[in-house]
N, C-alpha and C positions, 0 to 999 in steps of 0.2 A: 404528227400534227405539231406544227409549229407554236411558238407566243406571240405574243403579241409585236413583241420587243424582235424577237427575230425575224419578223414576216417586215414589218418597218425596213429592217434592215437590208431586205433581199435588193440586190439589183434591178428585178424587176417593178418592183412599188414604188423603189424610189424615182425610176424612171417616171412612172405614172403620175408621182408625185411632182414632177419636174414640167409634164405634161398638164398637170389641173393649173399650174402657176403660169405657163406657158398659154395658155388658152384664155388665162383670167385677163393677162396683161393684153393680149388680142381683143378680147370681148370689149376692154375698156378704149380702144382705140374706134369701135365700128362708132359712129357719130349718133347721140342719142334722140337726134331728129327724126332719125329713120326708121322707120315704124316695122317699117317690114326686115329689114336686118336684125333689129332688137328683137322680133318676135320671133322669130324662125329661126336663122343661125345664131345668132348672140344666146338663146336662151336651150335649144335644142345642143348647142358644142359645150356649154357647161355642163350640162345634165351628162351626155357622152364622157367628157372628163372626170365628174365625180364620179360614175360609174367604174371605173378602170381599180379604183383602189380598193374601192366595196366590193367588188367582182376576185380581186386579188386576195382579199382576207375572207372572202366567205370560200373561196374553192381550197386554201390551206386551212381552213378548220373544219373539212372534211376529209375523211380517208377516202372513201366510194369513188374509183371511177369515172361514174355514170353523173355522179355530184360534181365532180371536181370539173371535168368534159362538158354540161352545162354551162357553169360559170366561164370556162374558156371560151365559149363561144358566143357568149355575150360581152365578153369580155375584145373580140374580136370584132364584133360588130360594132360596139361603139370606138374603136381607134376606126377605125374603115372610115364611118360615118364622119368624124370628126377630122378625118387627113382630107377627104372629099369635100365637106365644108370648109374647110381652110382654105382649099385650093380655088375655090370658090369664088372668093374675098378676092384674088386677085385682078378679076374682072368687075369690082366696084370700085366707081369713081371717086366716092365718096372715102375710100379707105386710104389713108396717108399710112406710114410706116410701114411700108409692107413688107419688110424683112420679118417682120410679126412670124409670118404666114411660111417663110421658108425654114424659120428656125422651128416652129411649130410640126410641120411636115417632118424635117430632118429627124426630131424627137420620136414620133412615132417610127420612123423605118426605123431607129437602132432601137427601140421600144419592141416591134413586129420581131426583132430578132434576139431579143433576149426571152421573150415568148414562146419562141420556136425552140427553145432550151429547157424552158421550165415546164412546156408542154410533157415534154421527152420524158421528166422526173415522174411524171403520174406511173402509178404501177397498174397496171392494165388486169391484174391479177386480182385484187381487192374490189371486188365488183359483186353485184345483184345484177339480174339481169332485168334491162332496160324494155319494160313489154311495149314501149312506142317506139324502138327501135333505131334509135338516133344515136346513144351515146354507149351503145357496146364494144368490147376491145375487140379487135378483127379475132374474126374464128366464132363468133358467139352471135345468134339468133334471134329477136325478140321472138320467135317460134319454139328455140330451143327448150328443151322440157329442165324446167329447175331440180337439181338432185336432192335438193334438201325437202324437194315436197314428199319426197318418198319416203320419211322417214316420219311418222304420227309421233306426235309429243302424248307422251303418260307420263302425268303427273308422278303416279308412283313410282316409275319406272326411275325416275328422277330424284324425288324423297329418300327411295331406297338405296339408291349407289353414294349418297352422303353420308358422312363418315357420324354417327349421333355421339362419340365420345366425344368431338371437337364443339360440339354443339354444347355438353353438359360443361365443359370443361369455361366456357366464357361466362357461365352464368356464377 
């Protein structure tokens, strides 16, 4: 698990982060007459944007797999969503600047490919298994039978194998 201070610093956040500045400066250019711009892309591409960096820091302050594969794939759908909307804008007449929209795009493809690296980082081994079946590391079932169920927890079994002189000894 990363800090704070070091997940900031990853290549890929700060890409994201290049991305939400990138997007702002877009948003401010769509013309605020336009009702239907401002309510659908302008406000749906920011929400996508701020998403990228929450998505980034909630899946590095989890270990799990099946956590972390979540967050990527949400993390996924909003660059998608947001290179699609971009591309969009270039078909409004009302939009001036539209290198906005190419530098925005170009962001996210070297974004999608530094993704495609930090994806890779996840350890597919540190997992619970997934019982809706969408975020398990290949090999692994949401049918598959959990090994840990096989094993009943007793309490004394537990009390018992702790060491009681470590116990007197902090008091």
């Amino acid at each position: 698990m990363g800090s704070l201070g070091n997940r900031k610093q990853s290549p890929l956040y700060q890409k994201a982060e290049e991305i939400f500045k990138l997007t702002h400066a877009l948003i401010e250019i769509i013309p605020k007459d336009n009702e239907f711009l401002q309510e659908t892309c302008a406000r749906f591409m920011m929400e996508d944007a701020m998403m990228l960096t929450a998505k980034i820091a909630g899946a590095e302050a989890v270990e799990l797999y099946d956590l972390k594969m979540e967050n990527a794939a949400i993390i996924r759908k909003c660059a998608r969503e947001l290179y699609v909307r971009a591309g969009s804008l270039r078909f409004e007449e009302d939009i001036k600047d539209k290198e906005y929209i190419e530098l925005l795009r170009n962001e996210i493809e070297e974004f999608r490919l530094l993704f495609i690296d930090w994806v890779a980082t996840f350890d597919p081994w540190n997992y619970i298994i997934d019982r809706w079946g969408l975020f398990n590391p290949p090999g692994v079932s949401a049918h598959d039978k959990d090994p840990d169920e096989d094993i009943p927890f007793n309490p004394d079994d537990f009390f018992d194998q702790m060491n009681t002189d470590d116990l007197d000894e902090e008091e």
